[in-house]
SELOSE-753968 format. One record per residue (C-alpha): residue in three letters; x, y, z. Coordinates in steps of 0.25 Angstrom, whole numbers, padded with zeros to 4 digits, always signed. Each point is the difference from the previous one (the first is absolute). Layout:
ALAXYZ ...
//
This chain:
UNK+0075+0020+0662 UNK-0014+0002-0001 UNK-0008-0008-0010 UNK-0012+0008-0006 UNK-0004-0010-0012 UNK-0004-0012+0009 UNK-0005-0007-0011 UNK+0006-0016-0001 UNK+0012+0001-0011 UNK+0007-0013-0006 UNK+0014+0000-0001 UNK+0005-0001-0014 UNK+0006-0014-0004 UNK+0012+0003-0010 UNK-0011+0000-0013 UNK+0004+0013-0006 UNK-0009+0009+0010 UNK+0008+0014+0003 UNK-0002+0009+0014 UNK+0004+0012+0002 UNK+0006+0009+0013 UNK-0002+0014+0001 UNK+0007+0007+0010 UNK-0004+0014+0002 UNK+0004+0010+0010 UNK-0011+0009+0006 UNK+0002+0014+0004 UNK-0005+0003+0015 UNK-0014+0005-0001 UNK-0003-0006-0011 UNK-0004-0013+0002 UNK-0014+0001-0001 UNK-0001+0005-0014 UNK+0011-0011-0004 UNK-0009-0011+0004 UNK-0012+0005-0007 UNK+0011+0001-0011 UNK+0005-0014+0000 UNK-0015-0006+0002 UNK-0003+0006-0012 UNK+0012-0004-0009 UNK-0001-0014+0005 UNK-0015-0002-0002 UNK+0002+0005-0013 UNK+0011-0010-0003 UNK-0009-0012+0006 UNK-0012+0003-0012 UNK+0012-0003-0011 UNK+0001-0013-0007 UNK+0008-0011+0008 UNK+0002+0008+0013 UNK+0001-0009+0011 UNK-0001+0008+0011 UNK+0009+0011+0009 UNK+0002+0006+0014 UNK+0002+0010+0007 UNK+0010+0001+0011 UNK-0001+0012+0010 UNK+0013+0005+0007 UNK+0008-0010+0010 UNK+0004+0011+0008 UNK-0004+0016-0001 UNK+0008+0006-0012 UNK+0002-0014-0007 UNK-0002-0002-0013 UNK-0014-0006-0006 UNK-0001-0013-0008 UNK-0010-0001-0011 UNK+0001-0015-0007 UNK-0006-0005-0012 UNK-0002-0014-0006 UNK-0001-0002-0015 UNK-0004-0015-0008 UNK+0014+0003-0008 UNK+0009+0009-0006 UNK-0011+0004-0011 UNK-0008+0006+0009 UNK+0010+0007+0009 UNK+0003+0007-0013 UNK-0014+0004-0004 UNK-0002+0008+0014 UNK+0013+0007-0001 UNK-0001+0005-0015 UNK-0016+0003+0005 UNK-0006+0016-0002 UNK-0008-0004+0013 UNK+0014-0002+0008 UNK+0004+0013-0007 UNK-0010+0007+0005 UNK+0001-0003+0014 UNK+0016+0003+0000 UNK-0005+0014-0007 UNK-0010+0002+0011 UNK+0010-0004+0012 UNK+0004+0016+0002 UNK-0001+0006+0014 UNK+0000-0015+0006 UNK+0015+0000+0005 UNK+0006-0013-0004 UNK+0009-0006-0009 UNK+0005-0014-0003 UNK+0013-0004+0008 UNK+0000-0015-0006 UNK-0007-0008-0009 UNK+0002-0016-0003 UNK-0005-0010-0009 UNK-0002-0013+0005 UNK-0002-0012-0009 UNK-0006-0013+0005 UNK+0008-0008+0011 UNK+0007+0014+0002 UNK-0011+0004+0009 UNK+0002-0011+0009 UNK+0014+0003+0004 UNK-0003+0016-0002 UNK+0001+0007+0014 UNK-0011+0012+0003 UNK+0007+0014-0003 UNK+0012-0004-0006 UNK+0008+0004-0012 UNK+0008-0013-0001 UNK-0002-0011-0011 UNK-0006-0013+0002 UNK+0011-0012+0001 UNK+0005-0005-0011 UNK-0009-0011-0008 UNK+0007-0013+0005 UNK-0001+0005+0016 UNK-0014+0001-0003 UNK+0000-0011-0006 UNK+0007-0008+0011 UNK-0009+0008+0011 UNK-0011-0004-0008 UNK+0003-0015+0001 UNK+0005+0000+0014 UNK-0016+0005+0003 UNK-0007-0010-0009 UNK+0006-0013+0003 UNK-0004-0002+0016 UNK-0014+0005-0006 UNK-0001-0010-0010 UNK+0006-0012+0008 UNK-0010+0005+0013 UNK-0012+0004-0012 UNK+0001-0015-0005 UNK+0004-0006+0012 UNK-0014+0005+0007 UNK-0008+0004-0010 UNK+0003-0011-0011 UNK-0006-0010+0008 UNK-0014+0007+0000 UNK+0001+0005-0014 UNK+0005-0015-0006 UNK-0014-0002-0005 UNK-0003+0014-0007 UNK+0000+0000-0015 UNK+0015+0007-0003 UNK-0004+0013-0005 UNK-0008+0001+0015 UNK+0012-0005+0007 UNK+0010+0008-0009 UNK-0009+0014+0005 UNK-0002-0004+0013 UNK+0016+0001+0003 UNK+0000+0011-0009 UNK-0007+0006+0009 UNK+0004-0002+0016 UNK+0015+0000-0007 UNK+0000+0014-0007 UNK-0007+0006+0013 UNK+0009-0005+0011 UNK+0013+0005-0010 UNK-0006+0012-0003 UNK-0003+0004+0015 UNK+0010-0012+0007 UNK+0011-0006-0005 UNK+0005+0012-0010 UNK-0001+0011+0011 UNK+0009-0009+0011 UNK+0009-0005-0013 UNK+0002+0013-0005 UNK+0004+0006+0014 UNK+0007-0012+0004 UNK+0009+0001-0012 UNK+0000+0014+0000 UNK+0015+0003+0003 UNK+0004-0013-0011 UNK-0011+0007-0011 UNK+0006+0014+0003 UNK+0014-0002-0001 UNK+0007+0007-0012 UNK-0011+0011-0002 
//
């Protein structure tokens, strides 16, 4: 798939923040105009309160479907762009654009981690994530402290405290919770 929204995007820690997967088939043809829609819905949602970001994913292979993402701070705000007259308007004004939604998923928290692109299924059950979860933190703690406590030792705490905070939220968010996750994937997707 194709990125078109390049922008750097955090993944959300489970803190109550909410994205949402559109699927939606395309009729041949009609592509062009569907983009220019979807830019358009998903620039509006961005200027609302507490929207966090959102993507755009073009077609894996021709005919496929598109995926439009967006990210919200929590479930508050989800809500406010789904009850809004300016998402209203731009489903009133999708005529003669050729496309329909063929899936749709709420992801809360954690759940993105373990969600897999242009799938229906639902995330694992909160106990393998949270398993997953530990399996990925502890070799990133014990080597975070192992290498970095030793230059850190001196730091005032709330420094110290950040500093992990920081290079141990990066590598599990783009390390250790992609390989866990697909590691773990036949033991996370059993019984769904």
């Amino acid at each position: 798939m194709a990125i078109t929204d390049t922008s750097e995007q955090t993944v959300p820690a489970d803190n109550g923040e909410v994205s949402l997967l559109i699927a939606r088939q395309v009729d041949a043809g009609h592509e062009e105009n569907f983009e220019a829609w979807a830019h358009g819905i998903l620039e509006t949602a961005s200027a609302f309160p507490d929207h966090l970001g959102y993507g755009l994913f073009r077609p894996a292979v021709p005919g496929g479907p598109w995926f439009l993402v967006h990210r919200f701070r929590n479930q508050a705000a989800f809500q406010r762009w789904q009850d809004s007259a300016e998402r209203a308007a731009w489903f009133s004004n999708c005529l003669g654009h050729h496309h329909t939604e063929i899936a749709r998923r709420e992801l809360h928290g954690m759940e993105t981690w373990f969600a897999k692109p242009g799938t229906a299924r639902p995330a694992p059950p909160r106990w393998k994530m949270a398993v997953s979860s530990g399996l990925a933190i502890f070799p990133i703690s014990l080597a975070g402290n192992a290498l970095l406590g030793p230059y850190l030792v001196n730091l005032h705490f709330v420094l110290r405290t950040a500093a992990f905070a920081v290079v141990f939220s990066t590598l599990m968010t783009y390390v250790a919770m992609p390989a866990v996750s697909r590691l773990l994937r036949p033991w996370l997707t059993r019984g769904q």
